[in-house]
BAKOLZA-199333 format. One record per residue (C-alpha): residue in one letter; residue number from 1; x, y, z. Coordinates in pm, 1 decimal. Example, Ala and Ser with C-alpha at 12.3 -4.5 7.8 and 13.67 -1.06 7.14 Angstrom:
2
+-----+-----+----------+----------+----------+
! res !   n !        u !        v !        w !
+-----+-----+----------+----------+----------+
!   A !   1 !   1230.0 !   -450.0 !    780.0 !
!   S !   2 !   1367.0 !   -106.0 !    714.0 !
+-----+-----+----------+----------+----------+
***
This chain:
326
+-----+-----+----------+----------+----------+
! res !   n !        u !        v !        w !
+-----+-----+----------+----------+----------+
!   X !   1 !  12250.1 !  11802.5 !   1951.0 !
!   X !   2 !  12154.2 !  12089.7 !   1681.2 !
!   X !   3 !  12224.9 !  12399.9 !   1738.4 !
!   X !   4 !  12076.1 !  12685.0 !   1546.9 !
!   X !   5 !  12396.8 !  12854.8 !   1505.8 !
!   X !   6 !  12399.9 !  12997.6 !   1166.6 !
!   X !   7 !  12175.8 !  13260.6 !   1344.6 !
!   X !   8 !  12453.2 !  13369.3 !   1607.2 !
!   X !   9 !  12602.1 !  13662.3 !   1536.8 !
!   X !  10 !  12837.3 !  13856.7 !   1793.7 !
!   X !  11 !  12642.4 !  14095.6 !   2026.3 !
!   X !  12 !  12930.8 !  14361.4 !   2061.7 !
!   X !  13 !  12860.4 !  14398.9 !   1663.1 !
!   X !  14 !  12547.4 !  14544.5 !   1724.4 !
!   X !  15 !  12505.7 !  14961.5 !   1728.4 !
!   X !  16 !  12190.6 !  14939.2 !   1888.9 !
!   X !  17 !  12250.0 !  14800.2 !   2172.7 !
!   X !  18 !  12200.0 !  14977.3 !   2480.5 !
!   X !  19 !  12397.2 !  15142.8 !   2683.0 !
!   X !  20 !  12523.1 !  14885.4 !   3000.2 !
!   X !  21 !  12327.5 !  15118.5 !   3266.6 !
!   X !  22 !  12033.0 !  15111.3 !   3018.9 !
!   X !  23 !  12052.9 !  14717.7 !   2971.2 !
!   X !  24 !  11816.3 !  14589.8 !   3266.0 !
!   X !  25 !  11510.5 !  14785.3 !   3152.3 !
!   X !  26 !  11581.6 !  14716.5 !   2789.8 !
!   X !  27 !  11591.1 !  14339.0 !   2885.0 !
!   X !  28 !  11225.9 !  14374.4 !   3067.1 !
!   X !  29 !  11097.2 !  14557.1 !   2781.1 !
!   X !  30 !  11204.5 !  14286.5 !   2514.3 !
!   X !  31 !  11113.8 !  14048.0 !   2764.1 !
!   X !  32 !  10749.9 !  14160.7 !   2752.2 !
!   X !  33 !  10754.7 !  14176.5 !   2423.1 !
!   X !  34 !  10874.6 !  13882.0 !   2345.6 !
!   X !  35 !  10664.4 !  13700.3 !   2595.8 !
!   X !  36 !  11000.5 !  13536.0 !   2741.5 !
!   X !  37 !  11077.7 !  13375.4 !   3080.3 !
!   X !  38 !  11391.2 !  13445.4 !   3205.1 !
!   X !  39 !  11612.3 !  13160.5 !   3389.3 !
!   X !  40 !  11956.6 !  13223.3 !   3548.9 !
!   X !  41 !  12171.8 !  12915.1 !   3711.5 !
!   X !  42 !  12321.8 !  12945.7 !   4016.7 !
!   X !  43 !  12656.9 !  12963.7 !   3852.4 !
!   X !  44 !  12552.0 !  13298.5 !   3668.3 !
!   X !  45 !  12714.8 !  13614.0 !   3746.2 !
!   X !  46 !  12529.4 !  13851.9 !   3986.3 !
!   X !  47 !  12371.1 !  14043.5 !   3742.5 !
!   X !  48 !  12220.6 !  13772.4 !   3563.6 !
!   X !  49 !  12098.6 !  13607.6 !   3846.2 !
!   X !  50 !  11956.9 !  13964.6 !   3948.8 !
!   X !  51 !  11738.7 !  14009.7 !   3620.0 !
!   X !  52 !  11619.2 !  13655.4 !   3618.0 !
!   X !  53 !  11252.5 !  13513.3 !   3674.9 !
!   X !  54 !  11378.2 !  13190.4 !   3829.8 !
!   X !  55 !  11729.0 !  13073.5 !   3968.3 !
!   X !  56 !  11808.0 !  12730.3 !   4060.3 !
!   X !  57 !  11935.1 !  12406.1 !   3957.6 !
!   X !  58 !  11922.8 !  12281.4 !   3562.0 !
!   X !  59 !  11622.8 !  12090.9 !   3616.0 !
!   X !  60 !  11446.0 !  12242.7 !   3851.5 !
!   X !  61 !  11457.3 !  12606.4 !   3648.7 !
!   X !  62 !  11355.0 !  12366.8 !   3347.1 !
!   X !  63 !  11047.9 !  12231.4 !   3506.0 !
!   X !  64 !  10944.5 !  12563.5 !   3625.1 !
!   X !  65 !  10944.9 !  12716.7 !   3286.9 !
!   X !  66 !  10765.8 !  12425.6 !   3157.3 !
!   X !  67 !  10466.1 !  12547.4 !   3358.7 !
!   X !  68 !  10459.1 !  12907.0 !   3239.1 !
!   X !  69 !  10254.6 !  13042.1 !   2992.3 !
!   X !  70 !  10588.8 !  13201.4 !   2852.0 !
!   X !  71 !  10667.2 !  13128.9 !   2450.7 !
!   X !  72 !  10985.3 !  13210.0 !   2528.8 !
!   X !  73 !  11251.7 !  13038.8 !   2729.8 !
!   X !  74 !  11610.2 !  13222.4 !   2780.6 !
!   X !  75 !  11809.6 !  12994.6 !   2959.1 !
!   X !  76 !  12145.5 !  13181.0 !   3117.8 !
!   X !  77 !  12321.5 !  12887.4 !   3135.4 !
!   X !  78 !  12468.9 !  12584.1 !   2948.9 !
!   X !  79 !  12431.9 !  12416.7 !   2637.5 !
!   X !  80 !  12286.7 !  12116.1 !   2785.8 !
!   X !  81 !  12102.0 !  12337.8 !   3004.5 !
!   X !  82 !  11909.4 !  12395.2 !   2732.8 !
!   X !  83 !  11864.3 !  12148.5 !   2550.8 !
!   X !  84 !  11684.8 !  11970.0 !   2922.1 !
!   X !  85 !  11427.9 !  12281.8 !   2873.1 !
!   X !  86 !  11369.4 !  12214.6 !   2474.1 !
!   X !  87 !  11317.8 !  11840.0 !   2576.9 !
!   X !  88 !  11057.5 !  11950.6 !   2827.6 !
!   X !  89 !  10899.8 !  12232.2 !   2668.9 !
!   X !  90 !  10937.1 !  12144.3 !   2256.1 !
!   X !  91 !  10661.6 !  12380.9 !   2136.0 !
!   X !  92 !  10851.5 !  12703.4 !   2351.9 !
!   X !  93 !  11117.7 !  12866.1 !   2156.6 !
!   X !  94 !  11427.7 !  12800.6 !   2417.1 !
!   X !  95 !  11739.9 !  13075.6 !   2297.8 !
!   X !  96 !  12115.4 !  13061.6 !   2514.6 !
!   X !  97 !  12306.6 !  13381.5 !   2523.8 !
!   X !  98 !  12618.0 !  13259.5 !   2428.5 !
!   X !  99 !  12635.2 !  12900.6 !   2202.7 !
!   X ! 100 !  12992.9 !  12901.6 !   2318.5 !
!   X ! 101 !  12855.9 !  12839.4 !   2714.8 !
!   X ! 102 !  12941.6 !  12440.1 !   2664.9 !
!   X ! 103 !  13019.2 !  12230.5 !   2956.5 !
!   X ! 104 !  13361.6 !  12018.7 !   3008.3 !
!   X ! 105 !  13184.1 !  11755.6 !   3166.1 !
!   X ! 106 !  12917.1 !  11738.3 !   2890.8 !
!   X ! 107 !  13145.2 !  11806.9 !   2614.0 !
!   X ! 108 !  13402.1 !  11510.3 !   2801.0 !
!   X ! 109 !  13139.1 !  11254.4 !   2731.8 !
!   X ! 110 !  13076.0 !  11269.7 !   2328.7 !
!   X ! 111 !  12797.5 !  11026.3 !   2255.4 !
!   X ! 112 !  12995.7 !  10783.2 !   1952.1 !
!   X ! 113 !  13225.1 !  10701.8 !   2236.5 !
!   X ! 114 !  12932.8 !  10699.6 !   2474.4 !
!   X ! 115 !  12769.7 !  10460.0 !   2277.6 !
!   X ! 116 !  13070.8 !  10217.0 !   2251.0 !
!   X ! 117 !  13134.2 !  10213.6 !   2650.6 !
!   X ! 118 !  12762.9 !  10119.0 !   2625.5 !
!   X ! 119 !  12832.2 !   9833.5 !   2415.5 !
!   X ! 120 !  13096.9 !   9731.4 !   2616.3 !
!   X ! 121 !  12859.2 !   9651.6 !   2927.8 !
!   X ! 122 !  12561.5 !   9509.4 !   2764.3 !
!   X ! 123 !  12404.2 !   9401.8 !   3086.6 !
!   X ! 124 !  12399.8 !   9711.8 !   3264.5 !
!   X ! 125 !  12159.4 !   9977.9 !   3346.9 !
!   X ! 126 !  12233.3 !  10332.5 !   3199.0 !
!   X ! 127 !  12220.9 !  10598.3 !   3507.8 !
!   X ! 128 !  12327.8 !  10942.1 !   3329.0 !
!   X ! 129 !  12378.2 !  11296.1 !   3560.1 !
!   X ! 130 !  12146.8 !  11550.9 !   3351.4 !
!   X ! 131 !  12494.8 !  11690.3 !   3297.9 !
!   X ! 132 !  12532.3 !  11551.1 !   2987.1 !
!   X ! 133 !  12364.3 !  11633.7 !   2607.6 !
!   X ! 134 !  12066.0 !  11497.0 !   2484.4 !
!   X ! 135 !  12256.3 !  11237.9 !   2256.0 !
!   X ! 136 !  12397.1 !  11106.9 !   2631.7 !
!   X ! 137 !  12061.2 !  11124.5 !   2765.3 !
!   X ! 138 !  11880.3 !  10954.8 !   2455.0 !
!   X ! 139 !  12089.9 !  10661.4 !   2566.0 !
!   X ! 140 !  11995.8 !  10668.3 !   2918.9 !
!   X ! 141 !  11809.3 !  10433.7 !   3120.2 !
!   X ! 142 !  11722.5 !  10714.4 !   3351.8 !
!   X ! 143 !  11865.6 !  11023.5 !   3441.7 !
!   X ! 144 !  11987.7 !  11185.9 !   3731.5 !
!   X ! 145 !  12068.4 !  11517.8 !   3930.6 !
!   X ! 146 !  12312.5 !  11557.2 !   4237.1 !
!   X ! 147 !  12018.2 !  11598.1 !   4409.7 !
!   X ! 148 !  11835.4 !  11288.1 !   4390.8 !
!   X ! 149 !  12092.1 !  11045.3 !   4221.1 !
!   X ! 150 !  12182.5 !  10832.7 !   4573.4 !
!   X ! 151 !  11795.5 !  10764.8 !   4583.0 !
!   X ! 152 !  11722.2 !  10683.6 !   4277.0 !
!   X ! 153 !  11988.2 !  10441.2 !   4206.3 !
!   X ! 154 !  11907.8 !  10279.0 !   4577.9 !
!   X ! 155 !  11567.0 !  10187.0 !   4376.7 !
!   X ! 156 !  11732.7 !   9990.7 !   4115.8 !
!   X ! 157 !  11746.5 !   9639.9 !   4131.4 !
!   X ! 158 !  11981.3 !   9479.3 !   4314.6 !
!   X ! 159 !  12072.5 !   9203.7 !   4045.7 !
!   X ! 160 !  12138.0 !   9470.6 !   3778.2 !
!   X ! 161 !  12500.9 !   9645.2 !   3755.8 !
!   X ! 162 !  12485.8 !   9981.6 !   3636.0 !
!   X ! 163 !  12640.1 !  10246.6 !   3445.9 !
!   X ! 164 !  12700.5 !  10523.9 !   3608.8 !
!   X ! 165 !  12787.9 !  10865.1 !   3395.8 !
!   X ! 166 !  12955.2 !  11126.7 !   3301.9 !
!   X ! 167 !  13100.8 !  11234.4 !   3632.8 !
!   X ! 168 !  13352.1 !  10976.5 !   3801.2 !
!   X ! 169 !  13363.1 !  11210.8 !   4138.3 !
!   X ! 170 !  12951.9 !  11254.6 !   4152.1 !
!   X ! 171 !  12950.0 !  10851.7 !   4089.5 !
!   X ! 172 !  13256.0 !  10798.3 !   4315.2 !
!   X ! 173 !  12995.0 !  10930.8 !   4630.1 !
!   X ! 174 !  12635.4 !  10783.8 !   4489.7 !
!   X ! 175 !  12833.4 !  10404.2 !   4503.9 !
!   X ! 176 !  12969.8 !  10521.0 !   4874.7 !
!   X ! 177 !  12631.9 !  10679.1 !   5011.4 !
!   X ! 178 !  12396.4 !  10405.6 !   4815.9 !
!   X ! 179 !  12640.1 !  10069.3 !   4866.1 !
!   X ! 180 !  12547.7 !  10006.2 !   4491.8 !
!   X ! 181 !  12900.0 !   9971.2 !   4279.9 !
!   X ! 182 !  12878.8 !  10142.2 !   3964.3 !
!   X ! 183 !  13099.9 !  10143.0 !   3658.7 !
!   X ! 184 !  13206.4 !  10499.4 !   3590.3 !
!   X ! 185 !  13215.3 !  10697.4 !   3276.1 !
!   X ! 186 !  13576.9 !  10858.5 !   3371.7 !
!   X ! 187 !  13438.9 !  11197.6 !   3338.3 !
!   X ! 188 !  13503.6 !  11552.1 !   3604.4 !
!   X ! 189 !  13378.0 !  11911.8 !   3568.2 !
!   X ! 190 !  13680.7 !  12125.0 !   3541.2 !
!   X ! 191 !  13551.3 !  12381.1 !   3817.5 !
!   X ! 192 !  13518.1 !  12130.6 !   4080.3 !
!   X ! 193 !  13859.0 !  11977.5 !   3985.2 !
!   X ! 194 !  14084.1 !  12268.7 !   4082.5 !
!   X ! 195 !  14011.0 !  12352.1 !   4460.2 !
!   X ! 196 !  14301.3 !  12393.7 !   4573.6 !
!   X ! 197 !  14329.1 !  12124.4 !   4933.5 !
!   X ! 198 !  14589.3 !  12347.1 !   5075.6 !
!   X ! 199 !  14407.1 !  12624.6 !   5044.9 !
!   X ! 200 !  14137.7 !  12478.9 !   5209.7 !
!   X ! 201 !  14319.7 !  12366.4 !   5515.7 !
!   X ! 202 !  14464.7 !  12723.1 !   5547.7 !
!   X ! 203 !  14073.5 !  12867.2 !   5550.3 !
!   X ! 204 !  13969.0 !  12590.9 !   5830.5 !
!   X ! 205 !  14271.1 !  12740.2 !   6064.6 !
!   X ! 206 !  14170.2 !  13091.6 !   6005.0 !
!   X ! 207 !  13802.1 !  13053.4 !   6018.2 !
!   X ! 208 !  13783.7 !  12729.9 !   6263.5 !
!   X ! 209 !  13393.1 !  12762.3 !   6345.7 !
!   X ! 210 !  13315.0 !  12813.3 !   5984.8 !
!   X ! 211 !  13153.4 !  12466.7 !   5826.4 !
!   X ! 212 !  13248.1 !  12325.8 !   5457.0 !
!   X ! 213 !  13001.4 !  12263.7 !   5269.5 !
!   X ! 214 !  13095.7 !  12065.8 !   4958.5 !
!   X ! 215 !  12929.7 !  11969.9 !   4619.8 !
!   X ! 216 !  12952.8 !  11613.6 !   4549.4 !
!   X ! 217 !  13135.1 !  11706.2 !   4204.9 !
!   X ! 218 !  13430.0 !  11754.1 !   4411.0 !
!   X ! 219 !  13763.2 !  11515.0 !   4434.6 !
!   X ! 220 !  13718.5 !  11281.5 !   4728.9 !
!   X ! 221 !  13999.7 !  11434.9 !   4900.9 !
!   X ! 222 !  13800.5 !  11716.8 !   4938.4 !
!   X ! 223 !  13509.8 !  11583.2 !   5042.8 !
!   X ! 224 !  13687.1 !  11451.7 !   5308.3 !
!   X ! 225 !  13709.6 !  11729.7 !   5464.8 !
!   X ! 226 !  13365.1 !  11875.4 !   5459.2 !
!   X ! 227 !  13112.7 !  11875.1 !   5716.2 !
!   X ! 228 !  12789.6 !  11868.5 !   5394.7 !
!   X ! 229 !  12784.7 !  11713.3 !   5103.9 !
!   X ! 230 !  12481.0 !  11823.1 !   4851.2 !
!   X ! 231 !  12382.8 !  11975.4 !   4559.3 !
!   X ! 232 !  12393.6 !  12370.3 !   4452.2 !
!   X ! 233 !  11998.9 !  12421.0 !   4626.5 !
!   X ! 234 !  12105.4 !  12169.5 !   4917.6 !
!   X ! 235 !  12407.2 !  12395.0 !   5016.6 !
!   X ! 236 !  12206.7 !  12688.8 !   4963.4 !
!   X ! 237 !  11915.7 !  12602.3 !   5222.9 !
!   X ! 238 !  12193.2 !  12424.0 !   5427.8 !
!   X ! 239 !  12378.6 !  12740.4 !   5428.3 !
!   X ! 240 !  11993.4 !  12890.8 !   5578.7 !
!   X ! 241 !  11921.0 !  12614.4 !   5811.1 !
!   X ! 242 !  12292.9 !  12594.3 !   6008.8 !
!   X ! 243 !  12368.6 !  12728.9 !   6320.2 !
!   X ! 244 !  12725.3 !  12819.2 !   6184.6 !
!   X ! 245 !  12781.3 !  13188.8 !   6134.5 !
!   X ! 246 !  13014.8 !  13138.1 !   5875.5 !
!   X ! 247 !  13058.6 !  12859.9 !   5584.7 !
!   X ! 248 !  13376.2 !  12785.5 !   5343.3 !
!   X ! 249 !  13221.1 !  12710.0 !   5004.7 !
!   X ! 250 !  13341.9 !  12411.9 !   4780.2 !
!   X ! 251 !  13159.5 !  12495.5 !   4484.8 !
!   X ! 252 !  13144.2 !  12726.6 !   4169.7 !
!   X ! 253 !  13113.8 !  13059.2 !   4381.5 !
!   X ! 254 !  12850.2 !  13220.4 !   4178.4 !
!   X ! 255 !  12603.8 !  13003.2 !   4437.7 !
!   X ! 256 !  12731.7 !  13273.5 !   4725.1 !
!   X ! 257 !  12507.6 !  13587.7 !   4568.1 !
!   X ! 258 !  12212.3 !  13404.7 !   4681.8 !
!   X ! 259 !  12384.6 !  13260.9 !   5009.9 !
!   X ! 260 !  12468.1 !  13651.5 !   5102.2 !
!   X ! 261 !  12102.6 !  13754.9 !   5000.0 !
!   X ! 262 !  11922.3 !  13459.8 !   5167.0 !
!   X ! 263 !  12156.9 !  13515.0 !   5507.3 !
!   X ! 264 !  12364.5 !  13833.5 !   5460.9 !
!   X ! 265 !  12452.2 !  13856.1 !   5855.9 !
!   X ! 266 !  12674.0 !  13530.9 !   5778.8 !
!   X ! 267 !  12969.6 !  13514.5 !   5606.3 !
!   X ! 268 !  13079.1 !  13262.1 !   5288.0 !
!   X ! 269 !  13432.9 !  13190.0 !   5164.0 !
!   X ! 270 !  13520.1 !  13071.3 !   4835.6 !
!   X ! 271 !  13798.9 !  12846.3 !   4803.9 !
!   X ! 272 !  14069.1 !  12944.6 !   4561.6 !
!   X ! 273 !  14213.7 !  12701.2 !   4280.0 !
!   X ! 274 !  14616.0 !  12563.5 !   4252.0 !
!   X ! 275 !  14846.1 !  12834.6 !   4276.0 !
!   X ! 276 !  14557.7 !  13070.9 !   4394.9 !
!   X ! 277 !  14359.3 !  13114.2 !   4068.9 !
!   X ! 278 !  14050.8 !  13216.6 !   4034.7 !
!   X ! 279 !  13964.9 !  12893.9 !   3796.3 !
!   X ! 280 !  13674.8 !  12771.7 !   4066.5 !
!   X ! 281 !  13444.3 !  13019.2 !   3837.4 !
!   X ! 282 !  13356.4 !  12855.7 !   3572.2 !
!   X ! 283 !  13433.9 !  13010.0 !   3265.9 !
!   X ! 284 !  13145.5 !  12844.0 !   3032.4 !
!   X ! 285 !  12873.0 !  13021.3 !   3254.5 !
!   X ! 286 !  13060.3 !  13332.5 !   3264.3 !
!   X ! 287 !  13012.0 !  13387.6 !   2887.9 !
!   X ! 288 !  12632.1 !  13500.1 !   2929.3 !
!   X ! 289 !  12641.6 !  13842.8 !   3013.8 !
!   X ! 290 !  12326.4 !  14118.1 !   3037.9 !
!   X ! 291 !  12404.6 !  14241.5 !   2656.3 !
!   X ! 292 !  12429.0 !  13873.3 !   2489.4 !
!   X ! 293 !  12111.4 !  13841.6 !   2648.4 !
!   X ! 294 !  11930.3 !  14142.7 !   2581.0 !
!   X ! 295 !  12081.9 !  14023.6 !   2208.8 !
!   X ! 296 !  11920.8 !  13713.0 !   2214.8 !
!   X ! 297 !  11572.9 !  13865.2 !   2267.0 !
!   X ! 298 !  11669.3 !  14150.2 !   2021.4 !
!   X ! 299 !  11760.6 !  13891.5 !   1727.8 !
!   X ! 300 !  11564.0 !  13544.4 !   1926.1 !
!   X ! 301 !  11844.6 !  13345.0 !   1820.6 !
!   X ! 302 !  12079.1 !  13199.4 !   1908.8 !
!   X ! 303 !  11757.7 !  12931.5 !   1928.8 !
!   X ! 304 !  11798.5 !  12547.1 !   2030.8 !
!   X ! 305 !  11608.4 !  12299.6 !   1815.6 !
!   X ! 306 !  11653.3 !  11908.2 !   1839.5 !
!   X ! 307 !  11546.5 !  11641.1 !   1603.9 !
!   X ! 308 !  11190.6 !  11568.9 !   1740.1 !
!   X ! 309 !  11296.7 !  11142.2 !   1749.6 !
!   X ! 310 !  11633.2 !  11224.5 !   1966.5 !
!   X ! 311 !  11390.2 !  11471.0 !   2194.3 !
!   X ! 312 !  11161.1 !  11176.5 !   2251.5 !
!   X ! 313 !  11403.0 !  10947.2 !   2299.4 !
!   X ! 314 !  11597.4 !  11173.8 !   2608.8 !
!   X ! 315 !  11255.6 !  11265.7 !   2752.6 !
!   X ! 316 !  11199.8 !  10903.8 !   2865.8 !
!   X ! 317 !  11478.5 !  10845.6 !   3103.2 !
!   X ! 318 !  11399.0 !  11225.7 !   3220.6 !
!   X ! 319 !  11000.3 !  11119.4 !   3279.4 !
!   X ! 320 !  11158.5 !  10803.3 !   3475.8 !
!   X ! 321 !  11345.8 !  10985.7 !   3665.8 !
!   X ! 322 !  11023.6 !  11251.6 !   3771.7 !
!   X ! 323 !  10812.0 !  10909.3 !   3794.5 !
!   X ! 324 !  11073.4 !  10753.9 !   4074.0 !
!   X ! 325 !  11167.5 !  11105.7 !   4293.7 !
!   X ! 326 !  11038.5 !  11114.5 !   4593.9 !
+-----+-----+----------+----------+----------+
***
């Protein structure tokens, strides 16, 4: 993973920048300009999501800029965020905010030690969530998303074992759902770690009709307790689809701007950490703000570039995985 970050500099440095009412229609001017396309995760803060030409999932936002015309790609987001959209769209110049926006799950799976849990299970097929950097992904089999991981590994061959990482709780449900056993990468994202159970339980009694809907990043205790499991865009459209008139939200809770503006006459709970923290936000995606990326337009850096072999390399479990959805 390169970074190009000799050409971040701190956007509050800047004198130019415009006033925070002013930002929005500075962003759409540079924007123009700049011939960018703007993508915002669901995990993005209101405002992001609100200025953004596509919201989604990782992949899904990274496919769709793919078929723009745009030269630009600003991905509000995470480092491996984009790096996926540099791996899919190399000759588009693909800036992040905020180079600090990492991700613990990515970041708790470096690929030297990667590489040696490989070696330790020779004979096994290399499943990888796209959570994970392109050095991960470069020595992937094929890749995965919550979405489509139970289906895809269902199509691997039975005589194979397989290597399932980096997140033990997202690989603890795929071997449950699929029947397949998988060796885990011991690996968690740090946001769906701290949902507080207790807190949980105390929503159910207060809001008994409401249904929990659950992200499959979550601790199995959790799960448990939900009545659906599924990815960010599968919670959203289950959220759309359900009879229930209110939902209690296992996931980061930047997901419930779009819930309240796809169904506003419902209602969505987020569920609070240990100790009643607000920690279930996570703080990587909260870095990118409207004036980091009006700043990354401004300056077009900070920019992502990866060494063109490593790029090649993570694109072919990524095509694989494309090749096999259904």
């Amino acid at each position: 993973m390169v970074f190009a970050a000799a050409q971040h500099t701190d956007p509050s440095a800047g004198s130019d920048s415009p006033a925070t009412a002013d930002l929005p229609a500075a962003i759409r001017a540079l924007q123009q300009q700049r011939k960018a396309v703007i993508l915002a995760h669901y995990y993005q803060q209101p405002e992001i999501q609100d200025i953004a030409d596509f919201i989604g999932d990782s992949l899904e936002l990274s496919r769709k800029a793919a078929a723009t015309d745009a030269e630009v790609i600003v991905f509000c987001g995470v480092h491996f965020m984009a790096e996926t959209a540099k791996i899919l769209s190399p000759g588009k110049t693909v800036l992040l905010p905020d180079l600090e926006a990492g991700c613990s799950l990515a970041d708790a799976c470096p690929a030297d030690a990667f590489a040696r849990f490989r070696a330790e299970h020779p004979d096994h097929l290399v499943v990888s969530y796209i959570n994970c950097s392109a050095s991960v992904k470069a020595q992937s089999d094929l890749i995965c998303t919550s979405s489509n991981a139970v289906d895809l590994v269902q199509q691997l061959p039975a005589d194979r074992p397989i290597l399932f990482a980096p997140d033990q709780n997202l690989g603890r449900w795929v071997q449950r759902q699929s029947g397949r056993e998988l060796t885990l990468w011991p690996g968690s994202c740090i946001v769906h770690e701290t949902f507080s159970e207790q807190a949980l339980l105390q929503l159910k009694l207060e809001h008994p009709g409401a249904e929990v809907l659950a992200h499959p990043e979550c601790q199995q205790h959790l799960l448990d307790l939900a009545d659906f499991i599924g990815s960010t865009s599968k919670l959203l459209h289950r959220a759309e689809a359900s009879p229930a008139e209110s939902f209690i939200v296992l996931t980061e809770p930047g997901i419930l701007h779009q819930m309240r503006k796809a169904v506003p006459a419902k209602q969505f709970f987020e569920v609070p950490g240990a100790d009643g923290c607000s920690c279930n936000a996570c703080p990587y995606m909260r870095l990118n703000t409207l004036e980091k990326l009006w700043h990354c337009l401004h300056t077009m850096a900070p920019a992502i570039e990866l060494d063109e072999a490593l790029r090649q390399r993570a694109l072919e479990p990524i095509q694989k995985m494309l090749a096999m959805s259904r």
